[in-house]
N, C-alpha and C positions, 0 to 999 in steps of 0.2 A: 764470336770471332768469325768473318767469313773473310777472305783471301786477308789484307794483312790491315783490316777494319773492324771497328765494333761496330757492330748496330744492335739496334730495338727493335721490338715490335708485342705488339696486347695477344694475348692468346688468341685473338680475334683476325688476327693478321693485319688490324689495323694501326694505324702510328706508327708504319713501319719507317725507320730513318737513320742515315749514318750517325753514330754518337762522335767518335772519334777516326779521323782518317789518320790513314800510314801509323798505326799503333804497335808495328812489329808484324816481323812474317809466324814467328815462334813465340807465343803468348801464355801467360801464367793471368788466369783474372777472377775479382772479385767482386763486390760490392758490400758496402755498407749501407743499412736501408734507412736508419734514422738519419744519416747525414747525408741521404741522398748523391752517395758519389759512388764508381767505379774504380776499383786500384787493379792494375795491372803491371808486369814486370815483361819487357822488350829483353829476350832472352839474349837475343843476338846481338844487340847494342848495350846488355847491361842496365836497364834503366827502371827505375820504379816509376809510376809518373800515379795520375789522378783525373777525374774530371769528371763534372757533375752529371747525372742521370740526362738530363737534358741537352745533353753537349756542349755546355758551356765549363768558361774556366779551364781548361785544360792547363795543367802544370806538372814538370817534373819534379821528384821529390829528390831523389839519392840516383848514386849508382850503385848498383849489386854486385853480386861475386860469381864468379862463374861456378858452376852446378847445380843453380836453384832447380829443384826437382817437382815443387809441390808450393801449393801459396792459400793462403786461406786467412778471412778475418775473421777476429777476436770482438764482435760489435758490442759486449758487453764491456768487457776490458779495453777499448780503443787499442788494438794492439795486431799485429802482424805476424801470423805463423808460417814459416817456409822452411823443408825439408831441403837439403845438401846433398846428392849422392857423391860428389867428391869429395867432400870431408866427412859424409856420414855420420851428418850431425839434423836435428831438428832445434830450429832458434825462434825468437820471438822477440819482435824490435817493435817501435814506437809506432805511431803511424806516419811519420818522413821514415821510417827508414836507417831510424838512428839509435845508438843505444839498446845494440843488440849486445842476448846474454844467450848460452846453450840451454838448451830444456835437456835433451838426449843428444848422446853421442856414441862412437864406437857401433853404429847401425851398418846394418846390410845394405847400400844401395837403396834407401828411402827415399817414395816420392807418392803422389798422389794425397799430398797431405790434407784432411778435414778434421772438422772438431763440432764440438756443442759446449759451448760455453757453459749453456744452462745448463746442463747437468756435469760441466767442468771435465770432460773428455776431451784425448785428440785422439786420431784413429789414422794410421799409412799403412802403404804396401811397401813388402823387401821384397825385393827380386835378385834369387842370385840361383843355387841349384833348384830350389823349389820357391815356391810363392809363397808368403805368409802375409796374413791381415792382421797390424800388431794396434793394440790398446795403451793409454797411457791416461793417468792423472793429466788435469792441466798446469800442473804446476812439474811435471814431469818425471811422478815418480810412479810406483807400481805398472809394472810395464809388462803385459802380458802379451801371449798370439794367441789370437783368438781363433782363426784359422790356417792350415797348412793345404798347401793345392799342389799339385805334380803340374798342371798346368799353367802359363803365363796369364796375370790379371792385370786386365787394360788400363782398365781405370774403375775407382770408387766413388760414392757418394752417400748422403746422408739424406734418409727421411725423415727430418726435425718432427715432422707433426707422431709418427709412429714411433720413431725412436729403433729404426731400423737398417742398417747397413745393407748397399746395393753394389753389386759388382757387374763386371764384367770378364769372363774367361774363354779361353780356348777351348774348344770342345775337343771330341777323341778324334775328331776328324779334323786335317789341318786347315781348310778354310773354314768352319763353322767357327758363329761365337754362340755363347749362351749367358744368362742374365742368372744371375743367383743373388738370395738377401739371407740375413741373417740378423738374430736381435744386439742390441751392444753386448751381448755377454756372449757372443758367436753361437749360440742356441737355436732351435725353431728356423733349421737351415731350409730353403726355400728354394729348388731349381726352376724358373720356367722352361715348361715344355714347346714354347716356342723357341726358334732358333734363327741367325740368319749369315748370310756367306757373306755380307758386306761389310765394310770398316768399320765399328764405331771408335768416333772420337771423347766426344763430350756426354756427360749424362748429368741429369737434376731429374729433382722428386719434385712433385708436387698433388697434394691429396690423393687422388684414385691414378694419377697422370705419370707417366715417367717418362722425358723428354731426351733423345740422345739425335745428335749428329751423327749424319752419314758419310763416311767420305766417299764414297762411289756415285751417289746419286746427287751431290750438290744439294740434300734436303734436310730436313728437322722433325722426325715422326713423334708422335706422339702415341703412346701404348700404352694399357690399360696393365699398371704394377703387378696386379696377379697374375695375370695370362701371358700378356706380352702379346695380347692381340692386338693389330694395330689398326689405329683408329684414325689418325689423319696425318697427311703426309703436307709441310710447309715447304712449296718448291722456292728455294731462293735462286737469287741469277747464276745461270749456267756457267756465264762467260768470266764467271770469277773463280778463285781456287777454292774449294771445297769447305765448308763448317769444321770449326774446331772445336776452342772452348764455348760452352754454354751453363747461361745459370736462369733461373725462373727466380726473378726479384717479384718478393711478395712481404711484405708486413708478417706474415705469418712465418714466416721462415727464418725470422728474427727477431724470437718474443724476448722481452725483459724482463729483468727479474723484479718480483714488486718491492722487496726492502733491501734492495741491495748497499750494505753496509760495507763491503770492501771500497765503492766506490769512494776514493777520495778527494775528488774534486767539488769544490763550490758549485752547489744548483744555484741555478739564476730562476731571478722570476721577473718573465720579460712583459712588462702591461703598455698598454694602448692607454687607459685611463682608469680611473677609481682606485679601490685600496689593494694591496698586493696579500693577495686571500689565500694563498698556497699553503695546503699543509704543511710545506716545509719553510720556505719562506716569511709565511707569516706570525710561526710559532719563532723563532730565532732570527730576528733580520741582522742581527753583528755578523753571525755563520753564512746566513745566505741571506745577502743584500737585494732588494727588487733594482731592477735595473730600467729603464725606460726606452721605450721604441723612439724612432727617429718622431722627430714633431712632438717629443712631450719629454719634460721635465721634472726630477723627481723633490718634491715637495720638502721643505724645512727639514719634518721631522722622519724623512723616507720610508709615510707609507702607503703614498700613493703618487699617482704621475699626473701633472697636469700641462694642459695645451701652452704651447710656444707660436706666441702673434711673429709670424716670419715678418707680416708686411709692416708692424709696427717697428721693427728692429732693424727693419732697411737690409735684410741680409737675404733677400728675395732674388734679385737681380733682371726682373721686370723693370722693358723702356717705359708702362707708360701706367698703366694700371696694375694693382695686388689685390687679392682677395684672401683673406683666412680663413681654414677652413680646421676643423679638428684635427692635428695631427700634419698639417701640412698649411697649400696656401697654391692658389693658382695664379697667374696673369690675364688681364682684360685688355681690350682694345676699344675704344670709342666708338660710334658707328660710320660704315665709310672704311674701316679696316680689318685686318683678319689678320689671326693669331698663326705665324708662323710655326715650321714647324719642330722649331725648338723651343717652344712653349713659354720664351721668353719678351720674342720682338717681334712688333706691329706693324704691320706693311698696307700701305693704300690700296684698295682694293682699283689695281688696272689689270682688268683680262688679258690673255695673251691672245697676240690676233691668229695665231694657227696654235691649236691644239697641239700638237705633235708629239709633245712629251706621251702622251697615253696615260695622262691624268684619271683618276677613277673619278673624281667630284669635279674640281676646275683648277684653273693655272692661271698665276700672277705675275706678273713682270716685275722682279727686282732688282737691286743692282747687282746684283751677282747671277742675275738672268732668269729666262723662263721656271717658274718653281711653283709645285705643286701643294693645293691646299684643300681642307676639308671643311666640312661643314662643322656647327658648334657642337659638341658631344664626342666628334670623330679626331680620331689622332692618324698622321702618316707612316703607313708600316716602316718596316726596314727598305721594301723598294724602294722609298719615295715617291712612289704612284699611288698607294691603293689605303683607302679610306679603312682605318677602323674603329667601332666605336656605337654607344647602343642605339644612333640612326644612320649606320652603315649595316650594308646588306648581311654581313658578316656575323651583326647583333654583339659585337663586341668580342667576339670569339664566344660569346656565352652559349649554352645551348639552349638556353632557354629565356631567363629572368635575366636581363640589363640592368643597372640602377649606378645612373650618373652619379656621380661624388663633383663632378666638376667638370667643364669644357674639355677638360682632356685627360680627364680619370672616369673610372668606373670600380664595378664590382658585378660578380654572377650572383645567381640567385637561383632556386630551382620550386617547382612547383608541390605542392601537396604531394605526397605517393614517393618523391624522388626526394633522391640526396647529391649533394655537392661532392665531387671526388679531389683528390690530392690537389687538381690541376687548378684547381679554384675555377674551373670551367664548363666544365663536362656535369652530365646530371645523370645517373643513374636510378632505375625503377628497383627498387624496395620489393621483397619478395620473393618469389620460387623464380628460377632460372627463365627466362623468356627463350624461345626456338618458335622457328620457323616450318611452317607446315604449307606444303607445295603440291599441287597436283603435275603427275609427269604422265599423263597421258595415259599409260594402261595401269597405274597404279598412285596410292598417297603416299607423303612422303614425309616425314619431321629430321629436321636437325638443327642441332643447339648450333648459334651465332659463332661457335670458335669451331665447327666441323666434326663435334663431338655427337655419341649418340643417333648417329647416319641412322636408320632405318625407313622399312618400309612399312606402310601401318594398313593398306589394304591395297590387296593386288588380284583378288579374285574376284572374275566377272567384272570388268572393270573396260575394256574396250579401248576406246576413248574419251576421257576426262578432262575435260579443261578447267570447268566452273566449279569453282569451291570457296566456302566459307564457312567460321564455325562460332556456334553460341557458347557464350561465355557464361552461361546461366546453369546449364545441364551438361556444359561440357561434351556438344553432340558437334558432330562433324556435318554437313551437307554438302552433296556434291551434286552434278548433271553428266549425263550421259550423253553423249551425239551419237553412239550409234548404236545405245538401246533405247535413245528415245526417252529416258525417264528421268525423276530427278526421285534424288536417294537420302537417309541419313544414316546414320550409324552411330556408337560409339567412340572415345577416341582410339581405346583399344581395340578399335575394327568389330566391334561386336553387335549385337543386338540390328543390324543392317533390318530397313523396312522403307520397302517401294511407295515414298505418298503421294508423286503425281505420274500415271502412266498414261494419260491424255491429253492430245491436244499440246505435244511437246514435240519440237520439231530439229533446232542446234542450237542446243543451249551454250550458250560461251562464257560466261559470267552470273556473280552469282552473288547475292548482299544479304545479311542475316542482321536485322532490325531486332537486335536483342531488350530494346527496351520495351517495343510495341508488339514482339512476339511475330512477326511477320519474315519471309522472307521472300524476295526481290531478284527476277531473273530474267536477261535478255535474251533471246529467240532470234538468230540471224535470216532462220531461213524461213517463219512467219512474219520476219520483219516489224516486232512489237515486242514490247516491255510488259511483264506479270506478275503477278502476286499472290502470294499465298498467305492464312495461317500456316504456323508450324508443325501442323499434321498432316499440309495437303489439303487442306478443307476451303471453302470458301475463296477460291480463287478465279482469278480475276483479272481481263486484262487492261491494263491502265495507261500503254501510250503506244496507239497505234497509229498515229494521222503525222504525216510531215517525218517519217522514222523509215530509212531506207534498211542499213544493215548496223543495230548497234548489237555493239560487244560487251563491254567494261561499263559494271554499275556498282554504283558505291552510295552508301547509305550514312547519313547525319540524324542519326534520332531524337540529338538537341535541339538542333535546330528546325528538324521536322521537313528536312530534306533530302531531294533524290538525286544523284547527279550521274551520268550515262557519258561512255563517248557512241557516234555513229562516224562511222567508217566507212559508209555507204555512195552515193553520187554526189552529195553535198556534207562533204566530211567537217564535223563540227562537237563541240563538246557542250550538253546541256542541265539544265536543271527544271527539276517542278517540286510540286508539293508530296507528298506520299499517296497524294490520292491520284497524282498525274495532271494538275493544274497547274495554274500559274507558272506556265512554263519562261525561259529565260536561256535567252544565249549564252555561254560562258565564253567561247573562242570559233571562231569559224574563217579564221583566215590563215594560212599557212601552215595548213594540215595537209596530210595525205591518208593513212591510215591511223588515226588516233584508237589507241587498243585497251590498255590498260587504265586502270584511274583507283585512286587513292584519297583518304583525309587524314591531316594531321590534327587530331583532333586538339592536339597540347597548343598549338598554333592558328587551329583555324584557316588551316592549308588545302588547296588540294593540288596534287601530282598527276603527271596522265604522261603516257613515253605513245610514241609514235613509231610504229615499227618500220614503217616505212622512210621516212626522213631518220629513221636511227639520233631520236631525239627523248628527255626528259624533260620535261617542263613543270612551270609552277606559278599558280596565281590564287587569289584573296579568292573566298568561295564566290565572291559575284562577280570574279573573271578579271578585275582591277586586278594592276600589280602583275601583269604575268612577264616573266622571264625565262629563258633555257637555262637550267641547270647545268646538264653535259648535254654534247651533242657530239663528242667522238670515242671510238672504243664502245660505241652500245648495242651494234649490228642490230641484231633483231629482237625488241624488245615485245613479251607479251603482257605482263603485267607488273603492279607494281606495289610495294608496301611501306610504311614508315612508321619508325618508333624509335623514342630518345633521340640520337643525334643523326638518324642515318635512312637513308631509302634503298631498299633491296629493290632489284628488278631480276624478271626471269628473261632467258637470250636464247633464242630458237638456235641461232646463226653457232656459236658454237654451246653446246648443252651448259648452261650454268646458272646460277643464282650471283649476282651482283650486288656490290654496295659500295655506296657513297656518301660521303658528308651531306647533310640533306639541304646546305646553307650555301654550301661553295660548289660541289658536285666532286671535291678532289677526294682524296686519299682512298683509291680505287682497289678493291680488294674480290677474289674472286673464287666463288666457293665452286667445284665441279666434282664430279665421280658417278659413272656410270648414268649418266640423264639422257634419255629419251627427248621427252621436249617439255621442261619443266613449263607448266604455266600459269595459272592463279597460285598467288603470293598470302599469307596468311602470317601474322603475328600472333604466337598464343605467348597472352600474360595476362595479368587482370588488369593494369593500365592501358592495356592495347586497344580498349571497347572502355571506355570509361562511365561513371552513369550504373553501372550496377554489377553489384561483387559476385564472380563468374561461385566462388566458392558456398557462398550461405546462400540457407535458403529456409526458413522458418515453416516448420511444420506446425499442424493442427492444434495439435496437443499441448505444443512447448514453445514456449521462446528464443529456445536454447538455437544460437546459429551452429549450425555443421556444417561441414564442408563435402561437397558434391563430385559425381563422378572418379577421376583418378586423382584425387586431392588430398592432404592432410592438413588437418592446424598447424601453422608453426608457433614454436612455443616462444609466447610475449610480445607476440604483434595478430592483425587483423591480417595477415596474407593466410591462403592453401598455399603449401606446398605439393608437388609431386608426387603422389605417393609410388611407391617402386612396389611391385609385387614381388615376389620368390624369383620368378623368371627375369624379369629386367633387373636386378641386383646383381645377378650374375650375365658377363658383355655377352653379348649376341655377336657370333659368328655371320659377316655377311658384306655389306656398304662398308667401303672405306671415304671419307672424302678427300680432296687435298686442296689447300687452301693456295691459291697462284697471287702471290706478296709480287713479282716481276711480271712485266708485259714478256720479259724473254721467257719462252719456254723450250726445252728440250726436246717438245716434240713437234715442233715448228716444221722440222725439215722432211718428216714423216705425211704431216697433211692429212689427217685422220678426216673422214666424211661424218657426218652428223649422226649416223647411225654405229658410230665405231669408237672406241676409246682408246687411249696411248697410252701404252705401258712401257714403261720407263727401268732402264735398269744400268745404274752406270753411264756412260756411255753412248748405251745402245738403245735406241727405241722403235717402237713399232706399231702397227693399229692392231685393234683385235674388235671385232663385230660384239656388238651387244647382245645379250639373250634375245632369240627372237629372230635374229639374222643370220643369214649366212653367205661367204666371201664369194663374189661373183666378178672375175677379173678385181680390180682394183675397187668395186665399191663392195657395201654390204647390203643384201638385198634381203626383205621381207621373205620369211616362212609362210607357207599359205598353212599352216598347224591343222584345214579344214581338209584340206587334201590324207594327211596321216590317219593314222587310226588309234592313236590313243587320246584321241579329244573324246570329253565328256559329255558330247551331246547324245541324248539321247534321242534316236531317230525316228521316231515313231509320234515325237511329242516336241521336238525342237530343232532347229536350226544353226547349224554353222555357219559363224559370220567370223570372215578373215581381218583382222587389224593390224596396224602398223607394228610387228615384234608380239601378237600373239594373238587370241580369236576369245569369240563371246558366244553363247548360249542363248539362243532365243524362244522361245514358247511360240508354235506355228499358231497359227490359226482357229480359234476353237480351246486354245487351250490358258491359262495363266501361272503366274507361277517364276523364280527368278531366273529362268532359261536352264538351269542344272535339273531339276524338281520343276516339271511340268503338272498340270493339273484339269482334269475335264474341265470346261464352264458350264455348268446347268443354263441353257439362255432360256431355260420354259421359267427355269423356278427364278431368275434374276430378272427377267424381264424383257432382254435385251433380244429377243427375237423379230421377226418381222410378219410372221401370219399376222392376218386380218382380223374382221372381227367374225366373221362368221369363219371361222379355224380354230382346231386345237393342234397346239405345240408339244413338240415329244423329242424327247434329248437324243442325241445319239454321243458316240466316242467323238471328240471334235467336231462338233456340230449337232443340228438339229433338223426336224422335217413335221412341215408343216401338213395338218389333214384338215378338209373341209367337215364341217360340223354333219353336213348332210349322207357325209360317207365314203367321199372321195378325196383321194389327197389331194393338195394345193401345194403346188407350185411359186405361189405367189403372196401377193397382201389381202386380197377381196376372192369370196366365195362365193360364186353364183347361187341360186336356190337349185338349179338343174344340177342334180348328179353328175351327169356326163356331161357337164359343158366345158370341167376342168379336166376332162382325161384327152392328156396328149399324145398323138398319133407317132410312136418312133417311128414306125414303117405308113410308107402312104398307103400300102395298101396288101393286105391277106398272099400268101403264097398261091397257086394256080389249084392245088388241092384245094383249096376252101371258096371252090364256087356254088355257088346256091348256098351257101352258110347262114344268109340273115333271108329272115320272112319278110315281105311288107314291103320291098323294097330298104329293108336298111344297108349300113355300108359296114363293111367286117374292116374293123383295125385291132391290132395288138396293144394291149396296155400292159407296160412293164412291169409298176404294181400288182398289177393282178398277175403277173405273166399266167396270161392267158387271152383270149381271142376274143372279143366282143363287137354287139352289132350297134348299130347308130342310126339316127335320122334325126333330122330339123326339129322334128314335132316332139310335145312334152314327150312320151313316152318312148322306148326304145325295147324294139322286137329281138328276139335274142330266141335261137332255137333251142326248142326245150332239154336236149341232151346237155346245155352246155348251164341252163339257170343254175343250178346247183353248185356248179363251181365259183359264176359271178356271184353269188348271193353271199358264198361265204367269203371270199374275198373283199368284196366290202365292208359285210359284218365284223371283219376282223381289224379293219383298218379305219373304221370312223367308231366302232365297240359301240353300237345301237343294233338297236333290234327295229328290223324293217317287215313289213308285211307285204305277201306277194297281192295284186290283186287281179291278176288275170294271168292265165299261160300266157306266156309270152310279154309280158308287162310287170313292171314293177315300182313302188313308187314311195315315198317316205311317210312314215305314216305322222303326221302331224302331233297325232296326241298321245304319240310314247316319247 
């Protein structure tokens, strides 16, 4: 219930939609999940009413009594429980509302009434001097308190799957609340040590989730039942009065009993066609008679249904053509006409000479005027405009598999791996949870599609990170570095981290992991080329440098054996080649600006690419046919993009978030944020995400036996890995909260946070607060230079401090390797990587090395002369004023710093050197080429060839 409405919406924050408008300002509500409806009692007007999950149907049932205190369905017994505090009674009527009887009575002020059928419990709060949580049979007798509290309790709830009672109380402090459970026998009492100073209204259970309404904040958080840590926050519209009641409708939260023998009413057994095969039904058809669906007819001896020829019977109501079909019966038209859109009457096909209406397919001139029509397959929505149907853009509403029945019927269908949900529409992926893994610039990021599970999975040494992608095979993460230059891999638990390419990598921005071919695929902005690797770094390669200015976004088809790229560059365009980088292929090159991100759907055969620039999503057939804009408002600055099942994520520079869309329409716009920096390559992890080969088995040597890889377990009785949770992740992690924005209104609109800041919301009031990393500088939030401080981890001696947007990185200077933390000498004599010549030997130093000429003098260089001294360089031009007369022969006295010591020169092979000083040149040399040289005259010295 939000202000005086019900709505919906998927833990996901998607489907969000009014059910019922003006329902009451003061609301009592329920649901029944097998009959698919909501009951709710309008306090202030007395009213019981109803209406389908869907928002249809709305009807009142009865009027009520004034007092109702508590409301709750019986979905086993069809039956209606509500508490009285003015007659201090708990009753139980039909479901109108009628043919009520007392369960209990003579109660304290009863209200918050729940129950469990299955196990034939009701459970309320009395509120009068103290609090009690009382127990009862469902038939109303054995009546216990289970609890007594000195404090007031807000409200109750039940956790059907544990079988454990949830409350709400007063703490010792007047605004605090706190959350406490107990088992139905009030036993194994349970306080969370989380607390909080704001209203709640509403609470529901659900598995590890406990769901309550805010009233201060306008929101719906979700919290993790043990802790009460909270996990994500659902901001609904501000501009409306605050959340009340709330219930998490699930199948589960409403299980049946399997031979429920009180039940006295007639099971029906309702068939489509063939014999009526029901355990119960087709043992007894006197007791329980098969009944038959509309279009079929139940046979002589009733026990089975057979088809009914509408068109034979004339009771069709088609002007001109019928068709029978199993179970039903369509209308035709001749050629030259087209099937109105009452599915009955045939109209001559005359165009209308102005469009105007804003037909989605075309417009006919009738007598009842300009009227819109669709093609064969398609039917007219509820506008009257807009085509649907499995050759409308729409696909029928299906998400996947269309399958015409008829001109203006269909049916979904869902592929291998998926299953069909409630809505006969939607297709869900079979298997362990799917979440989405995000690089945000100085660190990675996973979280589950409903906001669940926020964390960070590596954040050390990290810089910034754009490009990322992960193998579905080994369960390994890959990422690029821009400002250390390298591309990385790791685990998904952040572990095992190992550098495979640290050259010849310039800004990497994207990144594509060919999990079939074991390769992966990365563009380079600032070498303006596209490369390749093996999955160890090896053998890489670059494969599209010619006619490529600046691409970004690359994405990988290993079915098809294709590459497809955007450039963003001078001639902005979107393309394709082979894997090898041939046969290249235009995709789109007209009405771009910066094309950034790119995506395949591989269930579809799609691909996606958003433009950050035009703040656009697009979408066309892989060879560039068929492109249309999905959205192109509400996208600001898009960096990348993702798609699976029904929906396409993008990341938003422009305000920090992760986005999603219907991936057919571009609507039902839902927005995931909390604490992002600049989220930017998008990643789906599940095993249908990468289809082509199961992320989980992997067949060893020895055995055949499949296992499941990395963080993964068997689930038991299907072909998925599940998840596995280690010790630590069983228990929630303290840290990312996200919150899921269901309204374009926000509450921190009027605040105006800058990109580097986040709003925090309380009530009311909100405000910016700078992200890790920043700090407030007048109105914006400006970068720490963390290199300036002195508790960074570089070590000086051996690495470099590099300043990043909200935090800094670790480099290896010169001379050395190693991940910038743990620096490391490089031997460049013993790896090779030196530059002496060939007449040189190399000798390592700390960060470097020094080159000596073979013949005994050091080099400087790549080439050694045979002359000793032709490589010794003059620091000083020429000897201090003491050292005149110093060389014989006419040579010329210079300092050699090697030697430090004073030596003489000339042109000619030999060099005179006076004899007080041979001894010292002799051994300086000796010591520095390690040969042994022979004098051959005072004053002369020369190599002796044949040592």
């Amino acid at each position: 219930i939000h202000g005086n409405a019900i709505f919906r919406t998927d833990m996901e924050g998607t489907n969000h939609k009014q059910v019922v408008a003006n329902a009451g300002k003061t609301v009592l509500m329920d649901f029944d999940y097998r009959k698919e409806k909501v009951y709710w009692v309008d306090l202030e007007r007395g009213l019981l009413q109803k209406v389908f999950l869907n928002g249809t149907k709305k009807e009142t049932l009865c009027r009520t009594e004034k007092g109702i205190s508590g409301m709750a369905i019986d979905w086993i017994h069809d039956e209606i429980v509500w508490s009285n505090q003015l007659k201090g009674t708990i009753e139980t009527t039909d479901m109108k509302g009628n043919n009520s009887h007392v369960l209990l009575k003579e109660l304290n002020y009863p209200k918050n009434v729940v129950l469990d059928p299955i196990k034939r419990f009701i459970f309320w709060v009395a509120n009068n001097i103290t609090s009690t949580i009382n127990r009862a049979n469902i038939n109303g007798t054995d009546v216990k308190i289970l609890m007594q509290i000195s404090q007031t309790i807000k409200t109750i709830s039940l956790d059907i799957l544990e079988q454990r009672l949830f409350w709400i109380q007063d703490s010792s402090e007047e605004s605090d609340l706190h959350v406490a459970s107990c088992n139905y026998d009030g036993g194994s009492v349970h306080l969370l040590s989380y607390f909080t100073q704001y209203h709640y209204f509403g609470m529901s259970l659900f598995v590890e989730n406990m769901y309550y309404s805010e009233w201060n904040t306008s929101a719906i958080w979700s919290v993790n039942k043990h802790t009460g840590q909270k996990m994500v926050k659902i901001s609904l519209k501000p501009s409306f009065l605050p959340p009340t009641e709330i219930k998490v409708v699930h199948q589960l939260l409403q299980p049946t009993v399997r031979n429920d023998t009180q039940n006295s009413e007639q099971e029906v057994c309702t068939l489509k066609k063939g014999y009526c095969k029901s355990s119960i039904c087709g043992q007894n058809l006197k007791s329980h008679p098969c009944k038959c669906a509309e279009g079929y007819t139940l046979s002589q001896d009733g026990k089975y249904c057979k088809d009914v020829n509408e068109c034979v019977f004339w009771n069709h109501g088609c002007t001109l053509g019928c068709k029978n079909i199993p179970g039903s019966y369509y209308c035709t038209c001749p050629k030259g006409f087209i099937l109105l859109s009452d599915g009955k009457r045939c109209q001559e096909l005359i165009s209308c000479v102005n469009n105007n209406t804003g037909c989605s397919h075309g417009c006919v001139m009738t007598s009842d005027g300009p009227m819109c029509f669709c093609p064969e397959g398609s039917v007219l929505g509820e506008d009257g405009k807009t085509c649907s149907g499995c050759s409308s853009i729409d696909n029928g509403g299906c998400s996947q598999i269309c399958i015409p029945l008829s001109p203006v019927s269909w049916e979904c269908g869902c592929f291998p791996g998926y299953e069909l949900q409630l809505n006969q529409k939607s297709c869900k992926a079979k298997g362990p949870q799917p979440f989405l893994l995000f690089a945000n610039m100085r660190d990675i990021r996973r979280i589950n599609f409903d906001g669940t599970k926020y964390e960070s999975l590596l954040s050390r040494q990290m810089g910034e990170v754009l490009a990322l992608d992960h193998d579905p095979v080994e369960n390994k993460i890959y990422f690029a570095h821009t400002t250390l230059k390298w591309i990385e891999r790791a685990n998904m638990d952040g572990s095992e981290r190992e550098i495979l390419i640290q050259e010849g990598v310039d800004t990497p921005e994207s990144l594509a992991v060919d999990w079939i071919d074991r390769k992966f695929y990365w563009t380079d902005r600032g070498k303006s080329h596209i490369a390749r690797s093996d999955l160890n770094g090896k053998y890489n390669e670059v494969i599209i440098e010619e006619d490529v200015s600046q691409p970004r976004g690359v994405a990988v088809h290993p079915m098809a054996k294709k590459l497809f790229w955007t450039d963003l560059g001078i001639n902005p365009q979107i393309e394709s080649s082979s894997l090898q980088g041939n046969d290249r292929l235009i995709i789109a090159n007209t009405d771009l600006v910066w094309p950034s991100g790119i995506t395949i759907d591989y269930v579809d055969n799609k691909l996606y690419w958003c433009d950050a620039k035009k703040s656009v999503i697009e979408v066309a057939n892989l060879d560039g046919s068929g492109r249309r804009r999905l959205i192109q408002n509400d996208v600001d600055h898009p960096f990348d993009v993702a798609v699976f099942e029904d929906h396409v994520w993008f990341s938003n520079w422009a305000k920090p978030s992760v986005i999603r869309v219907d991936k057919r329409t571009g609507q039902n716009r839902v927005c995931l944020r909390g604490s992002m920096l600049r989220p930017s390559s998008l990643v789906v992890i599940h095993p249908l995400a990468k289809p082509g080969a199961n992320p989980c088995f992997q067949k060893t040597q020895n055995s055949k036996k499949k296992k499941c890889q990395g963080l993964f377990q068997m689930e038991i009785g299907s072909h998925f890995c599940l998840e596995e949770k280690t010790r630590e992740e069983q228990e929630p992690k303290h840290g990312l909260v996200a919150e899921i924005m269901i309204s374009d209104e926000d509450s921190c609109a009027s605040v105006n946070c800058g990109v580097n800041a986040q709003c925090i919301s309380k009530g009311k009031d909100a405000w910016c607060e700078c992200l890790e990393g920043f700090i407030k500088n007048a109105t914006l939030c400006s970068d720490i230079d963390e290199c300036a401080m002195d508790n960074v981890l570089c070590q000086p001696e051996s690495s470099e401090c590099i300043n990043t947007e909200g935090d800094y990185v670790c480099k290896c200077l010169e001379g050395y390797s190693g991940d910038g933390l743990n620096c490391y000498d490089i031997d460049e004599c013993e790896m090779g990587t030196h530059t002496c010549g060939e007449n040189a030997l190399c000798k390592n130093t700390v960060g470097g090395y020094t080159c000596i000429c073979s013949n005994g003098a050091p080099g400087f260089g790549s080439v050694c002369p045979d002359d000793v001294f032709s490589l010794i360089r003059n620091r000083q031009s020429e000897c201090p004023p003491s050292y005149d007369s110093y060389c014989l022969h006419g040579g010329v006295c210079i300092y050699v710093s090697e030697l430090e010591n004073y030596a003489c020169k000339r042109m000619s092979q030999y060099c005179d050197i006076s004899s007080r000083n041979m001894k010292n040149v002799y051994i300086g040399i000796s010591s520095f080429a390690k040969k042994w040289y022979t004098v051959l005259q005072v004053g002369h010295f020369a190599l002796n060839p044949n040592i």
